[in-house]
Residue frames relative to the residue before (quaternion, step in Angstrom):
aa qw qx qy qz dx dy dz
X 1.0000 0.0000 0.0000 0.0000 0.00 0.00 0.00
X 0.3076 -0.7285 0.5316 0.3033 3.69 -0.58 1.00
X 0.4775 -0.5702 0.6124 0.2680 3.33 -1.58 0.92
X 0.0685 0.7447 -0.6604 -0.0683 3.93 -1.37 0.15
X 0.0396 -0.8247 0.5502 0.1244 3.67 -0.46 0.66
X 0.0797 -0.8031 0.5894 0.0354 4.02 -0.85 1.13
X 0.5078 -0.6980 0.4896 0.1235 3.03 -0.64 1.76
X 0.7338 0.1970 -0.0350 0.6492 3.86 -1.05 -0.05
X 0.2365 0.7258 -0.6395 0.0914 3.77 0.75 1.09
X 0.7052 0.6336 -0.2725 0.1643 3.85 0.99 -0.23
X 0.4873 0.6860 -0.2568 0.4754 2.76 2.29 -0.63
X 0.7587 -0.3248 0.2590 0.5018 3.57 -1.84 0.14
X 0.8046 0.4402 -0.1808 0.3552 4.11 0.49 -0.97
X 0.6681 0.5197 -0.2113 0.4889 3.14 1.36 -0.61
X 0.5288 0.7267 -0.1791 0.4002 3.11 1.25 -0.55
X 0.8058 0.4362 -0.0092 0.4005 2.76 1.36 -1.24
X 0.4472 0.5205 -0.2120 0.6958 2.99 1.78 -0.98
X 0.5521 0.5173 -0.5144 0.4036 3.88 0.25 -0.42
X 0.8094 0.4381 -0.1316 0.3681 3.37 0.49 -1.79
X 0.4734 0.5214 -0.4395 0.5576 3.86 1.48 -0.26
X 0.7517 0.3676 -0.3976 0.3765 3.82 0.43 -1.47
X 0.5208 0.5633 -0.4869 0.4176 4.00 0.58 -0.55
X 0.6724 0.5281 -0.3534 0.3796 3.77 0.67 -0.98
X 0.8376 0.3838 -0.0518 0.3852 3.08 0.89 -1.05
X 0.3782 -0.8747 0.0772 0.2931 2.47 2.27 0.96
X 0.1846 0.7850 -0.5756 0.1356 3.33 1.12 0.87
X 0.5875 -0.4557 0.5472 0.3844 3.87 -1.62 -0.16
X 0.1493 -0.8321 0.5286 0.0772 3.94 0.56 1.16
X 0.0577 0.7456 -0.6602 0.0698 3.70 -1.22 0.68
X 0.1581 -0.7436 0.6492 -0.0229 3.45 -0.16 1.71
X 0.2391 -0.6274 0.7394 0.0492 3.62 -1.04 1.67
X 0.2729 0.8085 -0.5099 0.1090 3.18 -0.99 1.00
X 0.5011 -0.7088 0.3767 0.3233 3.83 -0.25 0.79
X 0.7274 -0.5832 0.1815 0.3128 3.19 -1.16 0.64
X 0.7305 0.4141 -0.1202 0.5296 3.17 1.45 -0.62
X 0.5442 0.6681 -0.4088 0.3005 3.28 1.31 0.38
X 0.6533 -0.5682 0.3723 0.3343 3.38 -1.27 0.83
X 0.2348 -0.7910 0.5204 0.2200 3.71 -0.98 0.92
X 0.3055 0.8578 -0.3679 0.1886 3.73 1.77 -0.44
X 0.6230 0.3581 -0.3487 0.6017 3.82 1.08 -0.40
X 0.7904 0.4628 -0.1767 0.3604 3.74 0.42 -0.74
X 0.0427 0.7797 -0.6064 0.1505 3.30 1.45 0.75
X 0.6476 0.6056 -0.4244 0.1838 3.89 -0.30 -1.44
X 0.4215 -0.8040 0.3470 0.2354 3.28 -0.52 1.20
X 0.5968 0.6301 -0.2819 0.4092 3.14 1.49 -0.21
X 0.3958 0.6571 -0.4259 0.4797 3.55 1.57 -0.15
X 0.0883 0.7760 -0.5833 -0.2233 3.15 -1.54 0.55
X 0.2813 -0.9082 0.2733 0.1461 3.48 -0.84 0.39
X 0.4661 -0.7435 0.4646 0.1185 3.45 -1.03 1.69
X 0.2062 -0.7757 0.5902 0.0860 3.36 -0.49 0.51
X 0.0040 -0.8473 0.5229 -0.0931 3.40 -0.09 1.79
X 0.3944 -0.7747 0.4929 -0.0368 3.64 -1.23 1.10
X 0.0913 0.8579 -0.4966 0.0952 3.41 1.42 0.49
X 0.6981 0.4313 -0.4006 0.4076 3.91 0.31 -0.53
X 0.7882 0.1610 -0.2047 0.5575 3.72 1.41 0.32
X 0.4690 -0.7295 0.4800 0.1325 3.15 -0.70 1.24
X 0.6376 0.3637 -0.4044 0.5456 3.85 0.47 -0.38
X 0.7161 0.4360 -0.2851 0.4645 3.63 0.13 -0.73
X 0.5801 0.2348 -0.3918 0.6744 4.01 0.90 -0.13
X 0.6274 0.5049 -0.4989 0.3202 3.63 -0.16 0.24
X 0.5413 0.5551 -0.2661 0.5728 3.31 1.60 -1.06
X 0.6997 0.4175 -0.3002 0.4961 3.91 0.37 -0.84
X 0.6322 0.4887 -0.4597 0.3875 3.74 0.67 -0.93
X 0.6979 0.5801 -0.0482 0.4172 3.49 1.10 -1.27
X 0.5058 0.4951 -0.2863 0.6458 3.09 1.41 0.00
X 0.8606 0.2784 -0.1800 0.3866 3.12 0.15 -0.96
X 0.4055 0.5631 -0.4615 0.5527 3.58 1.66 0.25
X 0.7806 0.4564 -0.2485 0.3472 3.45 0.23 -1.01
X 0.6017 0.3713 -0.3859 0.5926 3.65 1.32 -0.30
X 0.8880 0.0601 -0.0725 0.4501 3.68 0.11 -1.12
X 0.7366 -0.4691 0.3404 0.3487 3.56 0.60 0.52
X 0.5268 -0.4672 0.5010 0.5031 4.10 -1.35 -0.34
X 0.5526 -0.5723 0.5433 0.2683 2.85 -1.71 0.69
X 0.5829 -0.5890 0.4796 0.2885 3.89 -1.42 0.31
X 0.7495 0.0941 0.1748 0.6316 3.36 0.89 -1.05
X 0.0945 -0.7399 0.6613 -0.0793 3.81 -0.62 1.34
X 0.0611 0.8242 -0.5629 -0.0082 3.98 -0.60 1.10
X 0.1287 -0.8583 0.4960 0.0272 3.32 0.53 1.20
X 0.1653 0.8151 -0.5492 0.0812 3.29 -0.78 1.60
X 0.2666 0.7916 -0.4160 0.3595 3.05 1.64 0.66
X 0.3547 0.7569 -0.4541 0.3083 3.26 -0.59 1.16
X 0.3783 -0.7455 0.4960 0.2346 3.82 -1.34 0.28
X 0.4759 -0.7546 0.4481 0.0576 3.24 -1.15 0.76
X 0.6309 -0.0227 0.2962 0.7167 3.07 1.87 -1.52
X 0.0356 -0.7844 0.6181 -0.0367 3.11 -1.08 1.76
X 0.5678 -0.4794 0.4444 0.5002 3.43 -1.12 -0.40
X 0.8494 0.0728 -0.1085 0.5113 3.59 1.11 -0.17
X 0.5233 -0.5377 0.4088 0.5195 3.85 -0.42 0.71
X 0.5874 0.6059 -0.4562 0.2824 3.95 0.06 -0.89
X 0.6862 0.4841 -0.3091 0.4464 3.33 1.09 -1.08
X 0.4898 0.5024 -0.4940 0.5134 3.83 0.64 -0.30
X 0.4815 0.7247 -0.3442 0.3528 3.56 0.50 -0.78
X 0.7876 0.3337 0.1424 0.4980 3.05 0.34 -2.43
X 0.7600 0.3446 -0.3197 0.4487 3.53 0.76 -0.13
X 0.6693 0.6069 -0.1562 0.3992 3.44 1.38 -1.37
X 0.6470 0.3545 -0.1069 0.6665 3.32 1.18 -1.29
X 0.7531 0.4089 -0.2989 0.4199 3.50 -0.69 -2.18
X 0.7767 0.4012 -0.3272 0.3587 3.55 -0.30 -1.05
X 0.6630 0.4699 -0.3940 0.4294 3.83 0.57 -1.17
X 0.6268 0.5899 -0.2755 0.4281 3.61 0.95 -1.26
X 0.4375 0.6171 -0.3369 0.5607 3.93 1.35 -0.61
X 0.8385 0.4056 -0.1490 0.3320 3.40 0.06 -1.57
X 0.7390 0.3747 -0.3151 0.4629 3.21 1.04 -0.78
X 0.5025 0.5545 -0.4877 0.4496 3.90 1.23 -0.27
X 0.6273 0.6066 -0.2776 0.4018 3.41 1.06 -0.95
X 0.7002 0.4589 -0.3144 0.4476 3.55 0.88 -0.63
X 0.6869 0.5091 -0.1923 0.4816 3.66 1.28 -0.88
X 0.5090 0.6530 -0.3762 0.4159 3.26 1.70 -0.41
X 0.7139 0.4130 -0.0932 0.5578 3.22 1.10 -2.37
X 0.4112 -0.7945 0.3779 0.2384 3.68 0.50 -0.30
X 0.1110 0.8639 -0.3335 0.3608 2.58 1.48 1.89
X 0.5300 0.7796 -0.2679 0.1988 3.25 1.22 -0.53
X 0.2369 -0.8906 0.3505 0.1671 3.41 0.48 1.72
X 0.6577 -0.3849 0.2928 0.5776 3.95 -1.59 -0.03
X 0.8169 0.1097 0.0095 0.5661 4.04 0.31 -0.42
X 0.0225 -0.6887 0.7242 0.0265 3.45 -0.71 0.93
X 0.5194 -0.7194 0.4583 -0.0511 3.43 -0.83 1.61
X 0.3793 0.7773 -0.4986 0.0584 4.17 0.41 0.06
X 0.4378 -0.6536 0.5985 0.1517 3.25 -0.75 1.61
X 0.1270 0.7708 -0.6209 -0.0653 3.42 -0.77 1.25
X 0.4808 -0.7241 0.3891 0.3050 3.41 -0.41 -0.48
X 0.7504 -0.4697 0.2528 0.3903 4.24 -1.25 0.50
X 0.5415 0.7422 -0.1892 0.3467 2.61 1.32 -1.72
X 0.7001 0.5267 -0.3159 0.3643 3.75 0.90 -0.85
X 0.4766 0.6676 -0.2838 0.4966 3.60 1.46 0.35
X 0.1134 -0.8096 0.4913 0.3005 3.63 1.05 -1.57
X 0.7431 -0.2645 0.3399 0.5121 3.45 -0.81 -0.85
X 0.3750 0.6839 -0.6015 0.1729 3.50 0.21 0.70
X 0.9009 0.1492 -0.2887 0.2879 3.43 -1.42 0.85
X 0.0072 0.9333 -0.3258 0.1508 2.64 1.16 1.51
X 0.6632 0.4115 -0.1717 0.6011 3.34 1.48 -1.09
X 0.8526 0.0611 -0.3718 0.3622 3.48 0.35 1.02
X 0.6142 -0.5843 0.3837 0.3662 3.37 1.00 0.41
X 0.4404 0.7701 -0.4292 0.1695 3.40 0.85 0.05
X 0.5018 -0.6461 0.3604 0.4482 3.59 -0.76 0.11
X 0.7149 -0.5324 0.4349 0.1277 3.65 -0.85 1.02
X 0.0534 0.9371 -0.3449 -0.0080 4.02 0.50 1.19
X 0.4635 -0.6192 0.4059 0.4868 3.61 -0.27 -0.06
X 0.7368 0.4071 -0.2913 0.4545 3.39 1.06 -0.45
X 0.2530 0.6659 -0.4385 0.5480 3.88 1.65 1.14
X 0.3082 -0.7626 0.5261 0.2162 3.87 -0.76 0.90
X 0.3472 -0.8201 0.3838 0.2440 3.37 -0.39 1.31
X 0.0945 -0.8742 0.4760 -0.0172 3.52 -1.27 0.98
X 0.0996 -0.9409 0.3222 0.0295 3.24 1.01 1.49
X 0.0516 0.9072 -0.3716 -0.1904 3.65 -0.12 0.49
X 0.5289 0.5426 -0.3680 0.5389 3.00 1.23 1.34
X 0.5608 -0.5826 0.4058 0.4260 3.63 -1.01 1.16
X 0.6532 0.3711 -0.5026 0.4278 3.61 0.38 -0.83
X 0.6060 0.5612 -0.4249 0.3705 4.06 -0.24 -0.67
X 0.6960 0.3649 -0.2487 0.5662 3.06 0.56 -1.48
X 0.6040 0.5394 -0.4403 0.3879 3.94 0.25 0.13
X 0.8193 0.3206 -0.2389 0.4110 2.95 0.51 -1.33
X 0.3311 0.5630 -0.6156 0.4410 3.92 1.77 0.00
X 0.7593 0.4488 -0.4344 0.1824 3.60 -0.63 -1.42
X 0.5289 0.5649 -0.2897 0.5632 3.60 1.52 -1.16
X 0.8925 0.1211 -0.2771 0.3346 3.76 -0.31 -0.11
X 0.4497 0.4995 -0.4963 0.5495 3.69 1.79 0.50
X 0.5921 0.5303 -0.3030 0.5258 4.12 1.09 -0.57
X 0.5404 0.5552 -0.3042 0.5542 3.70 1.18 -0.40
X 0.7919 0.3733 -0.2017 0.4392 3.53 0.32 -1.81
X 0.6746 0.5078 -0.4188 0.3341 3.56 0.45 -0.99
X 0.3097 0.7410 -0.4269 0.4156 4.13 1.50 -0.62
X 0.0189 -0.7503 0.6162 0.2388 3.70 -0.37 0.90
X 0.7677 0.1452 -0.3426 0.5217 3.59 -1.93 0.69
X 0.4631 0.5648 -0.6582 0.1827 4.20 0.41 -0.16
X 0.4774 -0.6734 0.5431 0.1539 3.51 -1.17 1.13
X 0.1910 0.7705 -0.5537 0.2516 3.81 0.70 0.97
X 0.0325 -0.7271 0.6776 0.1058 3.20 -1.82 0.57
X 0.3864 -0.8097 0.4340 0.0814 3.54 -0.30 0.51
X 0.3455 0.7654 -0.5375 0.0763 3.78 -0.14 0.35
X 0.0263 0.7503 -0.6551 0.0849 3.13 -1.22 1.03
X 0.4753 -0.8062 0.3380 -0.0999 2.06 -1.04 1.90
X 0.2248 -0.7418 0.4950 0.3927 4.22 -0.21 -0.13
X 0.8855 -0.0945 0.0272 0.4542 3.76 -1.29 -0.23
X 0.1944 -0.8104 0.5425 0.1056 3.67 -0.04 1.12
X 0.2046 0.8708 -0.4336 -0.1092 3.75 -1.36 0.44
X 0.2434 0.8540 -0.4038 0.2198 3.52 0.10 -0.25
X 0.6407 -0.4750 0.2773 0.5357 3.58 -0.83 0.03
X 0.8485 0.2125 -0.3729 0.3096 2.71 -1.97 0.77
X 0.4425 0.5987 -0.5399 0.3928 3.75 1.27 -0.20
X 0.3855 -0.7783 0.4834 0.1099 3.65 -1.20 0.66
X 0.6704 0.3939 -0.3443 0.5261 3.56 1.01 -0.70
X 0.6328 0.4008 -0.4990 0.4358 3.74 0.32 0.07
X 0.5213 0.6125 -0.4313 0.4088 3.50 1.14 -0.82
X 0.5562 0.5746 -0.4056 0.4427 3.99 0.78 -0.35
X 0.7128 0.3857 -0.4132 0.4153 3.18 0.45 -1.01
X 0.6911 0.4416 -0.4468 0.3574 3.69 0.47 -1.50
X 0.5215 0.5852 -0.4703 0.4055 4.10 0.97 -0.51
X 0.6649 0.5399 -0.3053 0.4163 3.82 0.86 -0.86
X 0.8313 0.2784 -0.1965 0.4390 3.44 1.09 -0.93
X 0.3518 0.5067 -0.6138 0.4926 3.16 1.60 0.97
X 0.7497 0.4090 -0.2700 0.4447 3.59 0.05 -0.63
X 0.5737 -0.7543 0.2577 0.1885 3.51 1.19 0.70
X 0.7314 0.3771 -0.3201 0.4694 2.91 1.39 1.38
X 0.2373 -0.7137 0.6351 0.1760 3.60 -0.60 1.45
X 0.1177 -0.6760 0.7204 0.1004 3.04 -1.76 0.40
X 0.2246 0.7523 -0.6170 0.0532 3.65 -1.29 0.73
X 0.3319 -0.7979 0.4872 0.1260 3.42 -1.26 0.43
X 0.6101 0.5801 -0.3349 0.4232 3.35 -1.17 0.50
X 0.0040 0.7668 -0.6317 -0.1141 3.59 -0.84 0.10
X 0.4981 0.4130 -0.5920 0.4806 4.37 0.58 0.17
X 0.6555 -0.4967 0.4781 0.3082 3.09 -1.58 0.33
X 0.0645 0.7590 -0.6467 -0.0394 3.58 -1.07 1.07
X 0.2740 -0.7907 0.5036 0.2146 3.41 -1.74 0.91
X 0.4594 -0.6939 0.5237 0.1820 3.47 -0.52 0.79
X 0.0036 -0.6962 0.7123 0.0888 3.01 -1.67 0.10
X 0.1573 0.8462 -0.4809 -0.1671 3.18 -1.83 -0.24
X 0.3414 -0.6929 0.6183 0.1448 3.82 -0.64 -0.03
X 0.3904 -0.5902 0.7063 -0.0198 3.59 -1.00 1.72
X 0.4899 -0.6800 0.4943 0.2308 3.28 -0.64 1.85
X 0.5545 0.6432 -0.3148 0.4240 3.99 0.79 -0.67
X 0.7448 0.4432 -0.1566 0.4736 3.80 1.21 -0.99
X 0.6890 0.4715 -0.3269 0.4428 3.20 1.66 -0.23
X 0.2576 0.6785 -0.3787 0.5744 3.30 2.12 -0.38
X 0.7755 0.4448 -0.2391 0.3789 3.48 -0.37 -1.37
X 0.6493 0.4953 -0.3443 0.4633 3.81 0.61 -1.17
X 0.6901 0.6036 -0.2302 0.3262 3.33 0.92 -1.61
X 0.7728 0.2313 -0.2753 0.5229 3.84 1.09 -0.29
X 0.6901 0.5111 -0.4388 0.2643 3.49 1.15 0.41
X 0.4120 0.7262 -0.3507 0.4241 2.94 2.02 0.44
X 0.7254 0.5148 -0.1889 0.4162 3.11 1.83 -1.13
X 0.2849 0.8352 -0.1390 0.4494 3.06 2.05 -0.40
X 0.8738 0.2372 0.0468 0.4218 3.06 0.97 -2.03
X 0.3573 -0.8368 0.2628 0.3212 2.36 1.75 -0.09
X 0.2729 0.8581 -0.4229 0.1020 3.17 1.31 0.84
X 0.1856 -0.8151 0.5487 -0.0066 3.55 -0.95 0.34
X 0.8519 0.1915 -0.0573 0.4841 3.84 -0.97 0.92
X 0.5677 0.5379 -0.3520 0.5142 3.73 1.81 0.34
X 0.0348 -0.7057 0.6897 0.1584 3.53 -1.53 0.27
X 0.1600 -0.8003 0.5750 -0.0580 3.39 -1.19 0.90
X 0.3570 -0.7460 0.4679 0.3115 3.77 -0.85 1.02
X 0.1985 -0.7103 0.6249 0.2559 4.16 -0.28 -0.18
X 0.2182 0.6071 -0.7599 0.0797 3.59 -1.25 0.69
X 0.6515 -0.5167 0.4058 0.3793 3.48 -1.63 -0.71
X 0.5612 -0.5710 0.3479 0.4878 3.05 1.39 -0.60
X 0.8163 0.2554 -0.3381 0.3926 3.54 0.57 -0.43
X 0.4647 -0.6509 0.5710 0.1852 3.46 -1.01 -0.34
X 0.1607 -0.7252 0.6651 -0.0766 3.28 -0.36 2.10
X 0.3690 -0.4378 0.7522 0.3259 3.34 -2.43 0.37
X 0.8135 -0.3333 0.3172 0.3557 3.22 -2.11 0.20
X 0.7274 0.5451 -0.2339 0.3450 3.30 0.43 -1.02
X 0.6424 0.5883 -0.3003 0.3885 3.54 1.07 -0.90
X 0.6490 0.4851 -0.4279 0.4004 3.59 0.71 -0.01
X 0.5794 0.5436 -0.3574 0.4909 3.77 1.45 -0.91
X 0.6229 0.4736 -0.3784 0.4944 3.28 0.68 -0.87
X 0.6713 0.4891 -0.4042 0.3830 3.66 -0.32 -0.53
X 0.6730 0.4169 -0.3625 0.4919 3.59 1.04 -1.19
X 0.6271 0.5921 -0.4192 0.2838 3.53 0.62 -1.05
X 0.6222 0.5320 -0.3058 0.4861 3.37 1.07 -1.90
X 0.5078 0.4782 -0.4866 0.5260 4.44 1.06 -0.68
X 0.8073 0.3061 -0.3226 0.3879 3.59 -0.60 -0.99
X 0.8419 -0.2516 0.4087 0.2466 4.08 0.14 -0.01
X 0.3268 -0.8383 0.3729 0.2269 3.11 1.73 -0.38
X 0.0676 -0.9037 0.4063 -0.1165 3.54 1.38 1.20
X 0.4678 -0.6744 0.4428 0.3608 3.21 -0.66 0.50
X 0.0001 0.8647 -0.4983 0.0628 3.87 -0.41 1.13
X 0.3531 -0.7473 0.5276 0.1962 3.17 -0.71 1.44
X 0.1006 0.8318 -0.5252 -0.1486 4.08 -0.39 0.10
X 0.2786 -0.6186 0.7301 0.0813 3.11 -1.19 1.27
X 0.0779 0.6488 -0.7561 0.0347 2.66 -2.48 0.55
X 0.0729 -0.9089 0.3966 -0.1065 2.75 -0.94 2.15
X 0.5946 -0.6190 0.2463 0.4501 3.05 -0.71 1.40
X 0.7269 -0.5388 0.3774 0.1970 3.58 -1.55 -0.09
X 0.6624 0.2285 -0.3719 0.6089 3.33 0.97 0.04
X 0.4385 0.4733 -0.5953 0.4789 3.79 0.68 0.03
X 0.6010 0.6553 -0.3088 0.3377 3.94 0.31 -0.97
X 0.6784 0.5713 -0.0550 0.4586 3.00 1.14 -1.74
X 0.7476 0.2674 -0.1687 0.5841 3.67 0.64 -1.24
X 0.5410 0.4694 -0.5418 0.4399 3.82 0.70 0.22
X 0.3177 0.7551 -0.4110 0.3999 3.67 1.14 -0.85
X 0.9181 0.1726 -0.0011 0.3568 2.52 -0.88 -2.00
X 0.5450 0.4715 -0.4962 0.4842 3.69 0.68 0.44
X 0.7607 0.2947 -0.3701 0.4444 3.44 0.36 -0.50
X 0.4699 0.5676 -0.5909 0.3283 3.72 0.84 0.05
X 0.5624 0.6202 -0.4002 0.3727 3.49 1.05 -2.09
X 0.6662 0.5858 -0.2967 0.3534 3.74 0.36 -1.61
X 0.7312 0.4040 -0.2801 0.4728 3.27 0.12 -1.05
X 0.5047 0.6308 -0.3619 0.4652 3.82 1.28 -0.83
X 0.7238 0.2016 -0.3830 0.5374 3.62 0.10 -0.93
X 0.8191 0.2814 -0.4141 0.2801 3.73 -0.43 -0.09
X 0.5516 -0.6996 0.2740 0.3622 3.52 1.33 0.63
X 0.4145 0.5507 -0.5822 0.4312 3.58 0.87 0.53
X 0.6373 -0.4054 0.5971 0.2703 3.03 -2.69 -0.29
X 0.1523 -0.8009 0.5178 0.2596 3.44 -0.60 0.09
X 0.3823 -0.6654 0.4436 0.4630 4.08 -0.26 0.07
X 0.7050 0.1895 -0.2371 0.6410 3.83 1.03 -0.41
X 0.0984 0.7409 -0.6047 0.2751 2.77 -1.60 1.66
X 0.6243 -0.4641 0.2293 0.5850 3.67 -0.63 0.26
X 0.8175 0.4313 -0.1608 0.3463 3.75 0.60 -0.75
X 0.5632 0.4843 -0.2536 0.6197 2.95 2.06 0.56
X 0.4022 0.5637 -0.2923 0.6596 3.27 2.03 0.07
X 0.7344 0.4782 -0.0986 0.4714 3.45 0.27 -0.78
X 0.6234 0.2859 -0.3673 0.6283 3.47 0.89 -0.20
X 0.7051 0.5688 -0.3672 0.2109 3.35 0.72 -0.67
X 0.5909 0.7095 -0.0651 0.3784 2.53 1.76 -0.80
X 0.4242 0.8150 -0.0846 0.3855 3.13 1.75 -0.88
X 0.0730 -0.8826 0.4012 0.2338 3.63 0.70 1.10
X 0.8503 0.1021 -0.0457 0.5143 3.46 1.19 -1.00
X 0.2066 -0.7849 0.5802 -0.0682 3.40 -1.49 1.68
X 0.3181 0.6612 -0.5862 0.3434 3.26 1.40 0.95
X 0.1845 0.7034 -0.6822 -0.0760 3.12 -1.66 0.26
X 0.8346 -0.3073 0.3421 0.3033 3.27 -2.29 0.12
X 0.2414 0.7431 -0.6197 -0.0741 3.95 -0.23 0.69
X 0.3382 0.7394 -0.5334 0.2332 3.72 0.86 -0.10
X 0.7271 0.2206 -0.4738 0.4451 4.00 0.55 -0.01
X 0.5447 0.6058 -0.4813 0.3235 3.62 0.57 -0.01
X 0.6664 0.3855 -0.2413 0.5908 3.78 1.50 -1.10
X 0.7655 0.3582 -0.3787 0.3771 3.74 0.60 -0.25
X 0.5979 0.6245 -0.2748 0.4207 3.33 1.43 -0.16
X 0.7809 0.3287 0.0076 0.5312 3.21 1.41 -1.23
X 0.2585 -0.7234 0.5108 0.3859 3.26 1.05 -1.05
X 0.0861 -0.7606 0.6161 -0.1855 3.61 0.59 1.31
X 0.3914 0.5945 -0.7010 0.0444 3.22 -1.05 0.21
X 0.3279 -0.7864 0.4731 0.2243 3.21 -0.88 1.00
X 0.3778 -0.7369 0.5372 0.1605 3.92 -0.83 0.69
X 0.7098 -0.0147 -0.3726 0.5976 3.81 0.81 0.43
X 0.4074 -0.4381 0.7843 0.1641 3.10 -2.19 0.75
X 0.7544 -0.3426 0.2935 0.4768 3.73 -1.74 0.23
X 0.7641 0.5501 -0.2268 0.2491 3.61 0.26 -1.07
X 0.6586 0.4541 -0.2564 0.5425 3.20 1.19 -0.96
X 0.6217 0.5648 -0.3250 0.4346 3.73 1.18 -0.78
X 0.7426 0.3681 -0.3658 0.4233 3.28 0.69 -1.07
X 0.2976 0.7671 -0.4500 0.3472 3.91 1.48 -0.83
X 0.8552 0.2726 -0.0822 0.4331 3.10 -0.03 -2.12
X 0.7245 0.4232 -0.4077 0.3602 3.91 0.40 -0.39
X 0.7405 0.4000 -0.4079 0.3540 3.09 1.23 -0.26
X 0.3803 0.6969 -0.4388 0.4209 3.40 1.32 0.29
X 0.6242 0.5844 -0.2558 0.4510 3.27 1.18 -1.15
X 0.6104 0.5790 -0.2622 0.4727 3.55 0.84 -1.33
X 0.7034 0.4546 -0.1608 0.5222 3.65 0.72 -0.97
X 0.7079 0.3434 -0.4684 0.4020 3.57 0.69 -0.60
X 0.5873 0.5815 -0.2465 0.5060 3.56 1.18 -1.58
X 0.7939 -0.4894 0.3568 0.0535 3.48 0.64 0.32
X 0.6604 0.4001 -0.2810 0.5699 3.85 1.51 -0.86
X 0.8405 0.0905 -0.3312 0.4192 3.53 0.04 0.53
């Protein structure tokens, strides 16, 4: 039975990929910190690694431990990671410093599985092709203008440069599905009868039904692919509006006021609530780098090597995703 360990097995992505590899009856190893939540990972068949990434001697001690009782793992999907910090530095130190830790660590202890997996993310590109709408290539020079992007570039150019490392790379654009939380804001806004968006030039959207990245993620392993990076979306291409609408048409079709604010109004709310959250040491969800994606006119990109390479086909378009997550939201209770 092949072993597979998925970092950040507790979060919205990891979670999920847990429950595909158990189907597919892999040898499952949820890496998870000490204080992380086991509530998605109920399945008695999970087992669980207790992983120390913010210290290197003490994840060395666990990596090594756990070589010496049960051997290297087959397959490492490392999706452990931050979204939002109390300070940009930490995207830095967690996104880059910490992944870079782990993988020196695996070549160190001779851990270094048939495919190490690293969930990266669109964002490592920035705003590029803006002035024609074009789809977004791998062979485009990436310009993140956000700490997270610009994190997760250094993590998968520190990955690629690794000679013979057996890496695959997928990055993904606007993730959703149950249990994801920042979209869960909006559908909370347009229960209470208000969309909110920003901007007035046309922007194209994308996205990618947390279920379809699950799905890419073992037919790469499948293929055994090796030394490739690939963008994940659904294929089509939505305007701003088409995602509120879907939730709205989910909840009953509420009556919904929708605003839409210009950009620097967008901008200087930002940065006040970032400053805020600063003095009392928290994250905020709007910030300069949540301004900036927002801002972001186009999120098309290039999936043709991911479906011609793999056979990708993705199984939800916007409608069926939002269908099912908001069903979810409603059974579990959050809306």
């Amino acid at each position: 039975m092949a072993s597979i360990l998925i970092t950040g097995a507790s979060g919205f992505i990891g979670s999920f990929i847990v429950e595909e590899a158990l189907r597919r009856r892999f040898s499952v190893w949820a890496g998870v910190r000490a204080s992380s939540s086991k509530k998605y990972l109920s399945d008695e068949k999970v087992q669980f690694l207790e992983l120390n990434f913010a210290h290197p001697h003490a994840l060395r001690a666990q990596l090594a431990e756990h070589q010496k009782t049960c051997g290297k793992f087959d397959y490492i999907v490392h999706c452990a990671g931050v979204t939002k910090c109390k300070d940009k530095q930490e995207f830095d130190r967690v996104n880059y410093l910490q992944t870079k830790s782990f993988v020196d660590l695996l070549g160190e202890l001779e851990m270094v599985p048939k495919q190490f997996i690293y969930l990266s993310t669109l964002s490592v590109y920035g705003p590029v092709r803006e002035h024609d709408y074009s789809p977004i290539r791998d062979s485009d020079t990436p310009a993140p203008n956000t700490a997270y992007g610009l994190s997760k570039l250094k993590a998968e150019r520190y990955i690629q440069r690794i000679p013979g490392f057996p890496y695959v790379i997928y990055r993904p654009t606007g993730v959703y599905g149950p249990r994801e939380t920042d979209y869960f804001l909006m559908a909370k806004s347009i229960q209470s009868h208000l969309d909110f968006s920003v901007g007035f030039r046309r922007q194209d959207i994308t996205f990618i039904y947390v279920k379809d990245i699950v799905q890419a993620i073992f037919l790469g392993i499948e293929k055994e692919i090796s030394g490739r990076a690939y963008f994940l979306a659904d294929g089509k291409v939505y305007q701003s509006r088409t995602f509120s609408d879907l939730i709205q048409k989910e909840l009953g079709s509420p009556f919904v006021i929708h605003l839409k604010c210009p950009l620097i109004v967008l901008k200087a709310i930002s940065l006040l609530a970032e400053f805020a959250a600063s003095l009392f040491g928290k994250s905020s969800t709007l910030n300069s780098d949540k301004y900036k994606i927002m801002k972001q006119r186009n999120w098309q990109c290039d999936t043709a090597p991911v479906i011609d390479e793999l056979g990708f086909t993705p199984q939800y378009d916007l409608e069926r995703g939002v269908k099912e997550t908001i069903a979810w939201y409603k059974k579990e209770g959050w809306l």
